[in-house]
ChimeraX commands (.cxc) that place a marker at each C-alpha (Angstrom):
marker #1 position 3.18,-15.68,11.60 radius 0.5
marker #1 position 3.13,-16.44,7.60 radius 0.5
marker #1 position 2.61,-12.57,5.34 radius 0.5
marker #1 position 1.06,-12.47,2.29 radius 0.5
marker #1 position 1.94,-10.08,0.14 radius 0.5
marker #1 position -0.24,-8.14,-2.31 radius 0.5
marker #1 position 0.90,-5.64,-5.20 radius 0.5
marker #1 position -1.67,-3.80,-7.58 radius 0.5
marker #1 position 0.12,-3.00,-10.69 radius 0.5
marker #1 position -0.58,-1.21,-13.78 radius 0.5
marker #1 position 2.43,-0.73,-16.25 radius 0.5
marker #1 position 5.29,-1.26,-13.68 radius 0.5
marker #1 position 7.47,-3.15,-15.34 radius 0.5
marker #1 position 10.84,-1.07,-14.48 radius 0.5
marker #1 position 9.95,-1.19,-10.63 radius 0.5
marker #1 position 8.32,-4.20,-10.20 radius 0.5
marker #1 position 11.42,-6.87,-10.24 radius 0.5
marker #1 position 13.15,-5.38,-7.73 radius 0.5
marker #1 position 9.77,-4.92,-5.57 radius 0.5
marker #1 position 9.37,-8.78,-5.35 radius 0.5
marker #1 position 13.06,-9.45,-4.79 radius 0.5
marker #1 position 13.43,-7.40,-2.17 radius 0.5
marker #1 position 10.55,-9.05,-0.56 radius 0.5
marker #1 position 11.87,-12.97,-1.34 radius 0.5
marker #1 position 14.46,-11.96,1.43 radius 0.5
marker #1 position 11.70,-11.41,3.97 radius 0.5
marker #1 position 11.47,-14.68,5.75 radius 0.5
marker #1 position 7.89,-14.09,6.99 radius 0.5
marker #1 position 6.47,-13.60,3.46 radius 0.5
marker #1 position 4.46,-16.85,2.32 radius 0.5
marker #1 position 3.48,-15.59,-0.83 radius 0.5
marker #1 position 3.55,-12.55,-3.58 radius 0.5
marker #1 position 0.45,-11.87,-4.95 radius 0.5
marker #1 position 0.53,-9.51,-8.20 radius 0.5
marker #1 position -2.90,-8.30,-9.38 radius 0.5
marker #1 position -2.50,-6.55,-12.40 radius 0.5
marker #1 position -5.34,-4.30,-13.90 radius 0.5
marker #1 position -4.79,-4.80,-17.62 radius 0.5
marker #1 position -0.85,-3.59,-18.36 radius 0.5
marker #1 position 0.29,-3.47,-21.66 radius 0.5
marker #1 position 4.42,-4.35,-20.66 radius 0.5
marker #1 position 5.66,-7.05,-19.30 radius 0.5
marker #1 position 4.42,-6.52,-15.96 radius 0.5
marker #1 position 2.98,-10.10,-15.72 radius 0.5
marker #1 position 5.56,-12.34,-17.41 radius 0.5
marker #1 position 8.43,-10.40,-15.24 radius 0.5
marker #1 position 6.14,-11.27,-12.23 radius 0.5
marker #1 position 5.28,-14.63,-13.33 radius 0.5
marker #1 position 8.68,-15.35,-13.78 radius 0.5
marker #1 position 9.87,-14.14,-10.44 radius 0.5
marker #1 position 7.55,-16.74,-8.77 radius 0.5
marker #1 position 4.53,-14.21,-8.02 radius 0.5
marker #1 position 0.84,-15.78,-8.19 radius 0.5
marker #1 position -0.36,-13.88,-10.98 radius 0.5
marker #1 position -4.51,-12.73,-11.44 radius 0.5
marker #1 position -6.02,-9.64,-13.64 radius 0.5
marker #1 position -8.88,-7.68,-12.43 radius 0.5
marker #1 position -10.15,-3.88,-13.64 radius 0.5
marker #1 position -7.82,-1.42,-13.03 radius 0.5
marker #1 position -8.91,-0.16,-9.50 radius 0.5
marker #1 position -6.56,-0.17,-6.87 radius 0.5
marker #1 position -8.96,-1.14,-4.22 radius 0.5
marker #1 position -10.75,-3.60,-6.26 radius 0.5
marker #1 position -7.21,-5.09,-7.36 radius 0.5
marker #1 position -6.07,-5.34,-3.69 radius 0.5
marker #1 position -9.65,-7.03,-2.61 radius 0.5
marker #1 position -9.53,-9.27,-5.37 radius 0.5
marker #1 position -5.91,-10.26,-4.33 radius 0.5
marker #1 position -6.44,-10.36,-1.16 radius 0.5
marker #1 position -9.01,-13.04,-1.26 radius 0.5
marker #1 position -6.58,-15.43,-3.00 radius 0.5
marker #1 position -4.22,-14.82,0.65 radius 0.5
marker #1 position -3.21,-17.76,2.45 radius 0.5
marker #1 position -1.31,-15.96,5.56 radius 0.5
marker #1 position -1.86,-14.98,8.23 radius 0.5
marker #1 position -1.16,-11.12,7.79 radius 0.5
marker #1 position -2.00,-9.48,4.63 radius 0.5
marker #1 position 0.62,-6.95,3.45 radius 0.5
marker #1 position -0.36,-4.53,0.47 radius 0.5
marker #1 position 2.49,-3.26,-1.04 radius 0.5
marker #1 position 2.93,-0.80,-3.99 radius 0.5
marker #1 position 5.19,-1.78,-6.76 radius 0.5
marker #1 position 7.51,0.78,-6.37 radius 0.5
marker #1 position 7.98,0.31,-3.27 radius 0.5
marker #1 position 11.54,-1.48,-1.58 radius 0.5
marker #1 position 10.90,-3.18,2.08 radius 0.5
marker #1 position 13.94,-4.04,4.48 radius 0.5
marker #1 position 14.67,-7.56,5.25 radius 0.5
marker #1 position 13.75,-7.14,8.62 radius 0.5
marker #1 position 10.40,-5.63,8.25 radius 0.5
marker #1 position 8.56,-9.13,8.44 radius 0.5
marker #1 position 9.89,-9.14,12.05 radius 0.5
marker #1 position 9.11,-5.76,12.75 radius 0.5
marker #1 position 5.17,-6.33,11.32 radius 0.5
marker #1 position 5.32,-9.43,13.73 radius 0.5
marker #1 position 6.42,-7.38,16.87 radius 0.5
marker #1 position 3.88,-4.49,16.44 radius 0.5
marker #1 position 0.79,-7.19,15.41 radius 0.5
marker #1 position 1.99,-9.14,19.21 radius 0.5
marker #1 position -0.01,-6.37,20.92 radius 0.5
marker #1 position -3.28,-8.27,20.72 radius 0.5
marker #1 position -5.15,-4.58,20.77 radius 0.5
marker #1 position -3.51,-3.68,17.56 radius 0.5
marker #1 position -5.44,-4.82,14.63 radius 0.5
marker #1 position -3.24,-3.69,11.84 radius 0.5
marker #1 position -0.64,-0.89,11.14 radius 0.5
marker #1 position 1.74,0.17,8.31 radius 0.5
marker #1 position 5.45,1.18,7.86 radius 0.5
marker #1 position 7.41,4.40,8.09 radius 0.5
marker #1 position 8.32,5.63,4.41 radius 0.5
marker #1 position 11.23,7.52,3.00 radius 0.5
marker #1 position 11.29,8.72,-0.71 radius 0.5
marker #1 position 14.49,7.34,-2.72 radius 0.5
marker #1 position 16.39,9.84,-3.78 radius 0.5
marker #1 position 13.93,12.61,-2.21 radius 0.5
marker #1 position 12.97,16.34,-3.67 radius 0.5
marker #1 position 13.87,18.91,-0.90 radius 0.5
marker #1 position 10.22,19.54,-0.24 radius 0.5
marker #1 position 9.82,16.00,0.38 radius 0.5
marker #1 position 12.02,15.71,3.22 radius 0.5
marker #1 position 10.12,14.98,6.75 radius 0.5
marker #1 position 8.63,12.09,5.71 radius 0.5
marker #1 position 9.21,10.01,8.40 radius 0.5
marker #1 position 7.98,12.44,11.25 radius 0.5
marker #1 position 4.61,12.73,9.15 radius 0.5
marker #1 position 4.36,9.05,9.17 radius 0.5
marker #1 position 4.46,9.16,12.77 radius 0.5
marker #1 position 2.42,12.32,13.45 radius 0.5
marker #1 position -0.68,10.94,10.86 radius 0.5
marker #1 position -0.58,7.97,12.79 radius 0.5
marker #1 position -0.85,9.30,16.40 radius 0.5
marker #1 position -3.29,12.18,16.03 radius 0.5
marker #1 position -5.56,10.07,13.11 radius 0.5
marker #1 position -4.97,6.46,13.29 radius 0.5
marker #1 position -4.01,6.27,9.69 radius 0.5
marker #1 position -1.71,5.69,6.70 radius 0.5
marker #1 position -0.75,6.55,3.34 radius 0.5
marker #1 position -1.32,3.26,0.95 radius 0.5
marker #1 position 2.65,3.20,0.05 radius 0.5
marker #1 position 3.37,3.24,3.62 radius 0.5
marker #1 position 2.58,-0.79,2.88 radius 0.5
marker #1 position -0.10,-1.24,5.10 radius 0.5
marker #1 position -0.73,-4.59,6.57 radius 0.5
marker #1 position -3.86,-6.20,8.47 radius 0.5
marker #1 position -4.53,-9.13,10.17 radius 0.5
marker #1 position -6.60,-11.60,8.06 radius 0.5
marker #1 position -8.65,-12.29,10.67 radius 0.5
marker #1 position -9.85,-8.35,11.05 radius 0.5
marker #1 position -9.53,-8.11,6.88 radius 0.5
marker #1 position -12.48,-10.55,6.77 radius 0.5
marker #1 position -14.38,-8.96,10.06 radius 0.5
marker #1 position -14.74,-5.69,7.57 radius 0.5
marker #1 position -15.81,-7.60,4.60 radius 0.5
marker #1 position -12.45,-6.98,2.52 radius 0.5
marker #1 position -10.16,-3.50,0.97 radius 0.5
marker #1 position -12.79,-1.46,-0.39 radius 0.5
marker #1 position -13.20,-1.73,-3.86 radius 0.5
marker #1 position -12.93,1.72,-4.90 radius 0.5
marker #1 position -10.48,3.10,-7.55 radius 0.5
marker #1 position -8.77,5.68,-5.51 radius 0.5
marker #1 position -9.35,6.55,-1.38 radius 0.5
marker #1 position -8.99,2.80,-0.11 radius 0.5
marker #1 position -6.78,3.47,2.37 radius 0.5
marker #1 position -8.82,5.82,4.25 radius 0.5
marker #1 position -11.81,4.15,3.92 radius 0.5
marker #1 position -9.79,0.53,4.83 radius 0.5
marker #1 position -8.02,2.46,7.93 radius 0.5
marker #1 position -11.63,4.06,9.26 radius 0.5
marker #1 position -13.07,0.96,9.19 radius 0.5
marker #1 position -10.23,-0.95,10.77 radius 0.5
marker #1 position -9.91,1.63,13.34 radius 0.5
marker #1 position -13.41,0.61,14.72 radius 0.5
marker #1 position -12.10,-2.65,15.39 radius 0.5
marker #1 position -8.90,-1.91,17.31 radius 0.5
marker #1 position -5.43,0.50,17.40 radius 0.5
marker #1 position -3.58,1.14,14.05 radius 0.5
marker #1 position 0.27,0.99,14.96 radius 0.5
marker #1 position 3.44,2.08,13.11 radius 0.5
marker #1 position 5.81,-0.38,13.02 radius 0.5
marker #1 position 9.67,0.59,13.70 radius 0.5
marker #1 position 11.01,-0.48,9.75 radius 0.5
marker #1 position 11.44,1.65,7.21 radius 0.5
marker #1 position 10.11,1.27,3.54 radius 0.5
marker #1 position 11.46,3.29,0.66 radius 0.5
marker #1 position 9.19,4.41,-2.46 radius 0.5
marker #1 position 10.52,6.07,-5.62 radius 0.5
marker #1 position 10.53,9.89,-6.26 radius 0.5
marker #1 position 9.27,9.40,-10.03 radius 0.5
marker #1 position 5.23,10.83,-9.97 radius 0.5
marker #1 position 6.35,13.87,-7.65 radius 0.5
marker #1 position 8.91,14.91,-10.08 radius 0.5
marker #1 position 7.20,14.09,-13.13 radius 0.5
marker #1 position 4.10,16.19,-11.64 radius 0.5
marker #1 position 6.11,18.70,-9.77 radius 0.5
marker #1 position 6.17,18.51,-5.56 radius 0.5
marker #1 position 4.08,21.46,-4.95 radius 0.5
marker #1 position 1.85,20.82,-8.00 radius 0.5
marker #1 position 1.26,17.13,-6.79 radius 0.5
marker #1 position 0.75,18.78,-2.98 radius 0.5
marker #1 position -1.89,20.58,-3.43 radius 0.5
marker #1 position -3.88,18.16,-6.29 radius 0.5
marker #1 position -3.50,15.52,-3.33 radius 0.5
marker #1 position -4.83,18.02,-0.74 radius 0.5
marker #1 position -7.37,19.39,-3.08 radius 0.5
marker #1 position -8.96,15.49,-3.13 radius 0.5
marker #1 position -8.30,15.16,0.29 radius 0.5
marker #1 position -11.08,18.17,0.51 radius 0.5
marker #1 position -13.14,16.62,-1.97 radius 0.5
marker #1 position -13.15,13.42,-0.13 radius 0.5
marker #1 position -13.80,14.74,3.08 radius 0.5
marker #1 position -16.97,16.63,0.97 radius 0.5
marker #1 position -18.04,13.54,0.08 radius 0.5
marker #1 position -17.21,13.38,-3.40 radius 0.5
marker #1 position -17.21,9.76,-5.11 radius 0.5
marker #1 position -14.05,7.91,-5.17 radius 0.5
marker #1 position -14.46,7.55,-9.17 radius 0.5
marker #1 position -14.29,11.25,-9.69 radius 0.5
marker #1 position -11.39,11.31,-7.09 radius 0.5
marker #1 position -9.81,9.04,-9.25 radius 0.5
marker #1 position -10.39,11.23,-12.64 radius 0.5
marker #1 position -8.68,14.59,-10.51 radius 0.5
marker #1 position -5.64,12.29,-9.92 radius 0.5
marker #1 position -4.87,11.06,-12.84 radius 0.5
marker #1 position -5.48,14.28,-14.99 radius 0.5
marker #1 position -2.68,15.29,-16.98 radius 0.5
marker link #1:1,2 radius 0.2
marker link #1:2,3 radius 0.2
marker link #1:3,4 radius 0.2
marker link #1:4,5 radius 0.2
marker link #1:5,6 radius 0.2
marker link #1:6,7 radius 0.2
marker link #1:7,8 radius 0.2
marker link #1:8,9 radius 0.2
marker link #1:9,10 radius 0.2
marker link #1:10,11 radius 0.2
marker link #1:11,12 radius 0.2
marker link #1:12,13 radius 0.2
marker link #1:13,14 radius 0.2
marker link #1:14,15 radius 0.2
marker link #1:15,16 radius 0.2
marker link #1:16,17 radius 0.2
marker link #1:17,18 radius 0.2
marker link #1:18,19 radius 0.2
marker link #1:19,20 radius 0.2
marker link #1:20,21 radius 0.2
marker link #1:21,22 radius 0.2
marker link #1:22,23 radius 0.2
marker link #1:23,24 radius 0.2
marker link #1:24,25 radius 0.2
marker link #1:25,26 radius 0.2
marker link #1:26,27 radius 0.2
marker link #1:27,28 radius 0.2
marker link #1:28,29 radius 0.2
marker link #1:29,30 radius 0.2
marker link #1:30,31 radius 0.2
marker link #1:31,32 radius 0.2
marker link #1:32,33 radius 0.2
marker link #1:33,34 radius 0.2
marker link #1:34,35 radius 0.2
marker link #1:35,36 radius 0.2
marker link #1:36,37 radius 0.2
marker link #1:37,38 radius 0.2
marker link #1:38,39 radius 0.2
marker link #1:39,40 radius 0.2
marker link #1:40,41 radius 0.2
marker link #1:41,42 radius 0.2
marker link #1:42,43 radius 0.2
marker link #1:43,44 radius 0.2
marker link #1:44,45 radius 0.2
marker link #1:45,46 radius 0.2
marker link #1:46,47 radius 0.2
marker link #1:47,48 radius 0.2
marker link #1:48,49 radius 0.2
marker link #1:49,50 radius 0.2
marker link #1:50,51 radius 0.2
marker link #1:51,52 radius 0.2
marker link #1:52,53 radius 0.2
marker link #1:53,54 radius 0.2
marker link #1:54,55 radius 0.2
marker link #1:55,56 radius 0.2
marker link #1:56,57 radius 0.2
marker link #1:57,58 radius 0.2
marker link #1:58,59 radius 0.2
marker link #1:59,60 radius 0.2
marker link #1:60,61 radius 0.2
marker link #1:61,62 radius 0.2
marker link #1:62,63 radius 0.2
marker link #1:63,64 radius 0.2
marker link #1:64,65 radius 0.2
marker link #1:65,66 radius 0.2
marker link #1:66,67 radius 0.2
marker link #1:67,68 radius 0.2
marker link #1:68,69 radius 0.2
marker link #1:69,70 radius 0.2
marker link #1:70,71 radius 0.2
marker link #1:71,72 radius 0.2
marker link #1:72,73 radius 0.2
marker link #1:73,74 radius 0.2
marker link #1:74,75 radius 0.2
marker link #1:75,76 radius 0.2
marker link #1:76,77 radius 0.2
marker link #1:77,78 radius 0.2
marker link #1:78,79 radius 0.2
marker link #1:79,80 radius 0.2
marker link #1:80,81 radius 0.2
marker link #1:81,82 radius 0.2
marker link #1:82,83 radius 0.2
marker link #1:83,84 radius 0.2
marker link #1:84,85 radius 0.2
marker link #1:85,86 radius 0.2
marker link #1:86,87 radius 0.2
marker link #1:87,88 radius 0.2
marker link #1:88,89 radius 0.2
marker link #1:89,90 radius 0.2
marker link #1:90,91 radius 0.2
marker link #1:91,92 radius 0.2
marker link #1:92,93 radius 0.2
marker link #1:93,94 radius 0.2
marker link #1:94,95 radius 0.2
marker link #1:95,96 radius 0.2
marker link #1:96,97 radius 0.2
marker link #1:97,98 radius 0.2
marker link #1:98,99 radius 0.2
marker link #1:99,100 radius 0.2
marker link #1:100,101 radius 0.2
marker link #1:101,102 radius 0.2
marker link #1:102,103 radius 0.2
marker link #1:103,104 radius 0.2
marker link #1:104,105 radius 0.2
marker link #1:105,106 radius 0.2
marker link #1:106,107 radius 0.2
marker link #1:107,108 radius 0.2
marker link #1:108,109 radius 0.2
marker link #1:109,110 radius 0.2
marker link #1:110,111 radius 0.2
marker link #1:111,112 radius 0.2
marker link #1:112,113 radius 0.2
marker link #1:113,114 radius 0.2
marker link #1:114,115 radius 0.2
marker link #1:115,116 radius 0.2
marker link #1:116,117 radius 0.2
marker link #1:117,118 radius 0.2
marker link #1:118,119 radius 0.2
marker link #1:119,120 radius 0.2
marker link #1:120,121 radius 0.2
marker link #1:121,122 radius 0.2
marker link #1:122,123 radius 0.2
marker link #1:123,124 radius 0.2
marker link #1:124,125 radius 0.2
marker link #1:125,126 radius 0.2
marker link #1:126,127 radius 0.2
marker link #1:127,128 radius 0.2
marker link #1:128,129 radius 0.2
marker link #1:129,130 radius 0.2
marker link #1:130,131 radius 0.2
marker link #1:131,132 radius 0.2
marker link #1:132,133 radius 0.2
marker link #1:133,134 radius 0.2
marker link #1:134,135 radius 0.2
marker link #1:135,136 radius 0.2
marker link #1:136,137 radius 0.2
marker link #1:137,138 radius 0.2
marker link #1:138,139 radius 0.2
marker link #1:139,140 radius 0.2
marker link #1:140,141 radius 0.2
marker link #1:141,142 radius 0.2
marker link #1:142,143 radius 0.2
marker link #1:143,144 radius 0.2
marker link #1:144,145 radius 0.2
marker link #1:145,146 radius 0.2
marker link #1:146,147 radius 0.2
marker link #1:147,148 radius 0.2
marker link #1:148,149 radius 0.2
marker link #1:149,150 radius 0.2
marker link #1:150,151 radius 0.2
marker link #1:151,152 radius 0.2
marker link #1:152,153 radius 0.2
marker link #1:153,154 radius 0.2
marker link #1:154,155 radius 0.2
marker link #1:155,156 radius 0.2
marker link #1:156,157 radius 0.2
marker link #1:157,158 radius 0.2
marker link #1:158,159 radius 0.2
marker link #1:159,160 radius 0.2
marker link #1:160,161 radius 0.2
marker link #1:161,162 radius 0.2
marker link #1:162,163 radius 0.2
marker link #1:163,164 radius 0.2
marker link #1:164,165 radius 0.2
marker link #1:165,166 radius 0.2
marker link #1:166,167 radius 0.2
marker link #1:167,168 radius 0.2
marker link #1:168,169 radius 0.2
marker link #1:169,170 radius 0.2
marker link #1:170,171 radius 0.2
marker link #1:171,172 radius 0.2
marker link #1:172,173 radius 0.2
marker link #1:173,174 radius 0.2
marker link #1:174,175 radius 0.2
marker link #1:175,176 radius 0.2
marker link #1:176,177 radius 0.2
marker link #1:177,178 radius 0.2
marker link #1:178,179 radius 0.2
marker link #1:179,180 radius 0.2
marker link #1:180,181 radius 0.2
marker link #1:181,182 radius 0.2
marker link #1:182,183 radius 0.2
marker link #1:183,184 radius 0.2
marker link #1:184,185 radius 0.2
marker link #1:185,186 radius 0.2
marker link #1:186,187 radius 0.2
marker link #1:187,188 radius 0.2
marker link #1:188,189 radius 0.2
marker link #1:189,190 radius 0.2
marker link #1:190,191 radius 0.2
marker link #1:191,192 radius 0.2
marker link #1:192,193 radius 0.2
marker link #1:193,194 radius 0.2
marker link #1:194,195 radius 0.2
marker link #1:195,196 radius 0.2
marker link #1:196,197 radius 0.2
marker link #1:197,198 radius 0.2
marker link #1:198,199 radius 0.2
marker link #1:199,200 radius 0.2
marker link #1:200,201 radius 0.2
marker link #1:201,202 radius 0.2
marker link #1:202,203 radius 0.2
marker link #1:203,204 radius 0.2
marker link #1:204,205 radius 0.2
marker link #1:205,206 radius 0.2
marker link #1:206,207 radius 0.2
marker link #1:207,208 radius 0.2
marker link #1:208,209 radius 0.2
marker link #1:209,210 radius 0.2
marker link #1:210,211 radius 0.2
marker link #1:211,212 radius 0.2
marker link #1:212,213 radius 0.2
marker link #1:213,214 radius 0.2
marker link #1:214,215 radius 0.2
marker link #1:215,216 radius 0.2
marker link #1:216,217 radius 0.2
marker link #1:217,218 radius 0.2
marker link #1:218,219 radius 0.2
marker link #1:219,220 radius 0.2
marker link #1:220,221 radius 0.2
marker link #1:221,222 radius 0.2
marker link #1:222,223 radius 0.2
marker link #1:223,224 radius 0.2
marker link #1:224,225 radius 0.2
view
């Protein structure tokens, strides 16, 4: 099984190094695939010069994961947020959770590096959103079998919401699993935000979603100041 990985970024220059060497020591991972949505740092020469395939697309998470995603040449596609750090086992685990031929794709457990208290628990709700909904948060680093990727025409290209629109329509085609590695993502928007301030924007566009608001205005609640 060959992975390839994909990383929307925006202005991530500080986490981004340490993103793609972290995964250079999974031996699974074909390729790193940055697609950048118009950063003004050095997002794409630190990325180009850690051996990433480079592209720019509009800033949309979805549409920069689709867009990187069809440049993929494994087998598995793993989408992976910049912040993010991956174990260098977690190739292996991916591999032993996609050898269930039922499950069609599946993401990681996540801890927060150097957590808030009322972040703590994050690895039981990993577990409990993915065995009473079938789905996963997008920095859980959710992967997908190319072969199901292409069966529901591609990520959505939306700016905000992918995940649960990528996960419902996956979830038609086969099980979402968990698999047993553990992925760390940085602490930096809750505390910039505030925990319970960032809580309750987050389930306030859950709502909205589930109301059927557009993922553009979605988009404009999360990223208001």
């Amino acid at each position: 099984m060959t992975i390839s990985v994909v990383i929307p970024t925006w202005n991530e220059a500080g986490e981004l190094p340490a993103t793609l060497a972290h995964l250079r020591r999974v031996p699974e991972v074909l390729e790193q695939i940055v697609c950048d949505g118009g950063s003004t740092d050095d997002t794409v020469a630190l990325a180009q010069a850690a051996g990433a395939r480079t592209l720019m697309a509009p800033r949309s998470r979805g549409g920069q994961l689709r867009r990187g995603a069809a440049l993929a040449r494994g087998d598995v596609l793993w989408f992976v947020h910049a912040d993010t750090r991956v174990p260098p086992t977690a190739g292996q685990a991916i591999e032993q959770t996609l050898a269930d031929p039922h499950v069609v794709a599946g993401a990681c457990l996540k801890e927060f590096r150097d957590p808030p208290v009322l972040t703590w628990g994050s690895v039981g709700r990993c577990r409990w959103r993915m065995r009473w909904g079938q789905f996963a948060y997008a920095d859980q680093a959710i992967f997908v079998r190319r072969s199901e990727l292409d069966a529901i025409g591609g990520v959505p290209d939306v700016p905000l919401m992918e995940e649960y629109l990528l996960c419902a329509a996956l979830r038609r085609r086969g099980r979402l699993a968990l698999a047993e590695t553990v992925v760390t993502t940085s602490a930096r928007r809750l505390r910039q935000r505030g925990v319970l301030r960032t809580y309750l924007r987050m389930a306030w566009i859950n709502l909205r979603h589930q109301l059927g608001a557009s993922p553009e205005t979605l988009a404009r609640i999360y990223e208001r100041k």
